[in-house]
C-alpha positions in Angstrom: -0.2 88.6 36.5 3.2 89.2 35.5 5.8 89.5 38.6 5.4 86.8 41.0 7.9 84.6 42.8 9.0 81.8 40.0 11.3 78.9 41.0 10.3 75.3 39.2 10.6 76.4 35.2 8.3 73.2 34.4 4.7 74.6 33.5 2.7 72.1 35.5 -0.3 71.7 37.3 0.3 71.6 41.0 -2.9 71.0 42.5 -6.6 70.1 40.8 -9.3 71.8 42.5 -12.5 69.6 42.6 -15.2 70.9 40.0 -17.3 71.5 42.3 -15.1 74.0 44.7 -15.4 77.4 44.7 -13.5 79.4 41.6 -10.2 81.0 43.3 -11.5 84.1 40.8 -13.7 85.4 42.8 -16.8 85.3 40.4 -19.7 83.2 42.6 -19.4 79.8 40.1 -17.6 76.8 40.5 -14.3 75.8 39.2 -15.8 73.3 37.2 -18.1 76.1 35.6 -15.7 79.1 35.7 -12.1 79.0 35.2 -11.5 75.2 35.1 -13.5 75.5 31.8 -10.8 77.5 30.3 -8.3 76.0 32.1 -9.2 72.8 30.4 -9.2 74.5 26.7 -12.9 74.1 26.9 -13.9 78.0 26.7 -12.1 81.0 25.8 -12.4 84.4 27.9 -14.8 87.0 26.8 -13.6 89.5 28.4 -10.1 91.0 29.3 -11.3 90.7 33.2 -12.5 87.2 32.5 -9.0 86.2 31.3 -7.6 88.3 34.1 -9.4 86.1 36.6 -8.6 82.8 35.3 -4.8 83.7 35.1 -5.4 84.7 39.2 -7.2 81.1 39.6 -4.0 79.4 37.0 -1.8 80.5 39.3 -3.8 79.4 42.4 -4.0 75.9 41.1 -0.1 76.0 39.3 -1.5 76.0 35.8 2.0 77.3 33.7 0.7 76.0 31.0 -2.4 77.8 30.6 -0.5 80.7 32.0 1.8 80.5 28.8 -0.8 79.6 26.5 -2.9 83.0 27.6 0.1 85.2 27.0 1.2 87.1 24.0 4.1 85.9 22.4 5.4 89.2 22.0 6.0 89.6 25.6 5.7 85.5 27.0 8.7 84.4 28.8 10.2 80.6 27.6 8.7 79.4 31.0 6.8 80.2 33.7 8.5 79.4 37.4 5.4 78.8 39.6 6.7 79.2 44.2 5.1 76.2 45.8 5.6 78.2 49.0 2.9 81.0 47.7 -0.9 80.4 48.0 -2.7 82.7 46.2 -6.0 83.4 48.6 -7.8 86.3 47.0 -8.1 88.6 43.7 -9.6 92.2 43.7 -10.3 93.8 40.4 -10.1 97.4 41.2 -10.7 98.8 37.7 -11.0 98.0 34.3 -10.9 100.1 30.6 -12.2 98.5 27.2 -11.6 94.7 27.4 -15.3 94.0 26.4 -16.5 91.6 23.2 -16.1 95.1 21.6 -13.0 96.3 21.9 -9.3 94.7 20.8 -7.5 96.0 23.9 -8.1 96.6 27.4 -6.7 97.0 31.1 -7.7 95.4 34.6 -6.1 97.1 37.5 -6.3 94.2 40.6 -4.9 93.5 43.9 -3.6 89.8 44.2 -3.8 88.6 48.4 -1.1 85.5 48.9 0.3 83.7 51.7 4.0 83.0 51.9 5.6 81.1 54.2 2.6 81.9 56.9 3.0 85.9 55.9 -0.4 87.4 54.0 0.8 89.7 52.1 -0.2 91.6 48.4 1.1 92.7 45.1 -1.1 95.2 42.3 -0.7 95.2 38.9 -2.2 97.1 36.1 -2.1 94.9 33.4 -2.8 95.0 29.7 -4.5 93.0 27.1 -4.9 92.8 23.8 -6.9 90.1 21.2 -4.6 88.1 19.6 -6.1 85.5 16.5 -9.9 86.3 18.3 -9.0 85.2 21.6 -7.8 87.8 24.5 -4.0 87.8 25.4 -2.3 89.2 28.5 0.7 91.3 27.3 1.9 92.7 30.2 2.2 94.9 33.3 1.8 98.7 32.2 
């Protein structure tokens, strides 16, 4: 996910979810067992969607770290400004090309749902990754 509100520039973690919750990805797992795993440097994605997700859930949970650490450096900003007043509720994947074990690049088209000062609202993105030293990258919005 590339352009989202962004106010604190300290990459931090604003909220643990327990392990046992219910991954904000969308993927029917548990934090614990889904995203938190990479989140916690424990597994890398396998997939470009995989990575897409747990960026959705890093922002859910105010992860800038792993946000920054998942991004190409070709493309990452210095920091990442995570809005306190958004709550991201709900990812989409609407489409996705290559981003498999097998391939080096790929794209994930999704639909991010968020609440904002009490207003639902949404943003798309198409976004591209690449594999970067083995491990899959997001580069950027295309």
């Amino acid at each position: 996910m590339g352009d989202v509100p962004r106010r604190d520039p300290r990459p931090r973690v604003r909220s643990a979810l327990a392990p046992d919750a219910s991954c904000p990805c969308g993927l029917p797992a548990t934090y614990g067992d889904c995203c938190g795993r990479l989140h916690r440097g424990e597994a890398s994605a396998t997939t470009a969607e995989v990575l897409m997700r747990s960026r959705f859930s890093a922002f859910g949970v105010g992860d800038g770290e792993y946000l920054l650490r998942t991004w190409h450096a070709s493309t990452r900003p210095s920091v990442v400004e995570l809005d306190d007043s958004v709550r991201w509720t709900r990812l989409e994947v609407l489409e996705t090309t290559g981003g498999s074990s097998f391939h080096t690049e790929g794209t994930v088209r999704f639909r991010a749902h968020y609440v904002e000062r009490g207003e639902e609202g949404h943003m798309e993105e198409h976004s591209r990754f690449a594999r970067h030293g083995g491990d899959w990258v997001y580069v950027g919005a295309i």
